[in-house]
C-alpha positions in Angstrom: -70.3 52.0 245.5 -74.0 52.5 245.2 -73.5 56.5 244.6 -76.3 58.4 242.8 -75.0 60.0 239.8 -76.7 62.9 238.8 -77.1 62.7 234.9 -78.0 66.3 234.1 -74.8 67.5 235.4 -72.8 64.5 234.4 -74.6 65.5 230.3 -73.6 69.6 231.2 -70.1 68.4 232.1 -69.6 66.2 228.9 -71.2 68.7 227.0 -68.4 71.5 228.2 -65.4 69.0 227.6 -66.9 68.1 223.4 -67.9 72.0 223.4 -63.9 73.0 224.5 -62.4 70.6 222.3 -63.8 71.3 219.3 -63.9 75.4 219.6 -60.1 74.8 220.7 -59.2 72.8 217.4 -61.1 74.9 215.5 -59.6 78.0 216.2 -56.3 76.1 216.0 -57.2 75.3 212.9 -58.2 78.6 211.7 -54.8 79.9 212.6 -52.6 77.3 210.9 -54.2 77.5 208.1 -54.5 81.4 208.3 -58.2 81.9 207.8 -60.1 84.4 209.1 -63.6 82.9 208.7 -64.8 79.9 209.7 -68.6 77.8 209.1 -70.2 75.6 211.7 -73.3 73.4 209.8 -75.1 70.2 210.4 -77.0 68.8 213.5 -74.0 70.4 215.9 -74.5 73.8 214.5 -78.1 73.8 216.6 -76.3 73.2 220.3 -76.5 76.6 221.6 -73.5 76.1 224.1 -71.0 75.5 220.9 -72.9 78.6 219.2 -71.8 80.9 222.1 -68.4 79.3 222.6 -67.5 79.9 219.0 -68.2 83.3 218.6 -66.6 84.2 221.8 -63.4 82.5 220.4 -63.9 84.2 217.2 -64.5 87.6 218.5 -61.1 86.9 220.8 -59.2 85.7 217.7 -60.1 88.0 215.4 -62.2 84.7 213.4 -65.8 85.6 211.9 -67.8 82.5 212.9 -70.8 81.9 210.3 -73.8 79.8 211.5 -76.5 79.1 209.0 -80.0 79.6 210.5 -81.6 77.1 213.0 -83.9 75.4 210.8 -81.4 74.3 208.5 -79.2 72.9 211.8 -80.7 69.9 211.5 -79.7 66.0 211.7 -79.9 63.9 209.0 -81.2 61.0 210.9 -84.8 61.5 210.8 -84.4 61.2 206.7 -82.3 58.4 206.8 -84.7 56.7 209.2 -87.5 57.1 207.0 -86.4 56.6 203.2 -85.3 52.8 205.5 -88.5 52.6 206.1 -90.2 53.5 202.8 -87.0 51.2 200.9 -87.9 48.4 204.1 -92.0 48.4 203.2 -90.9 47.5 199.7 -89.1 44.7 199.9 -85.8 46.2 199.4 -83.5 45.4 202.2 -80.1 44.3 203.3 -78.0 41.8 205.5 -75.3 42.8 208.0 -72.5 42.5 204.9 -73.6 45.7 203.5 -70.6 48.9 203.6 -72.6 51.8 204.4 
């Protein structure tokens, strides 16, 4: 169709949908299991649009919501990227067979 697609609202609308799932199953989750606290970590911990979601949904659910700090929100993929590189420059590699 030859449309333009604008991509920063078509990443802010992906990023709502991902955002509302996961506070929704979360607080679901929370309530089936009846626990009143809940911990968000790793790389989506640092997304500030899940941050806010979450504690608005905790605050209206009665849930605490616990982030760790920023600096520890962090992805693992710039560690894993370089011990490959490090274990690569040695010699030590492997084919497409391995189970990672």
């Amino acid at each position: 169709k030859n449309e333009e697609i604008n991509v920063a609202d078509t990443a802010a609308s992906f990023q709502k949908a991902v955002v509302g799932v996961l506070v929704d199953n979360a607080i679901k989750a929370c309530k089936i299991k009846k626990v009143d606290k809940i911990a968000i970590a790793g790389g989506v911990a640092a997304n500030s649009a899940l941050r806010e979601a979450m504690i608005k949904a905790g605050e209206q659910n009665n849930i605490k919501v616990l982030f760790p700090p920023m600096i520890l929100c962090t992805d693992n993929a710039a560690m894993i990227g370089s011990a490959a590189y490090f274990e690569y420059l040695n010699g030590r590699t492997s084919d497409l067979t391995l189970n990672a």
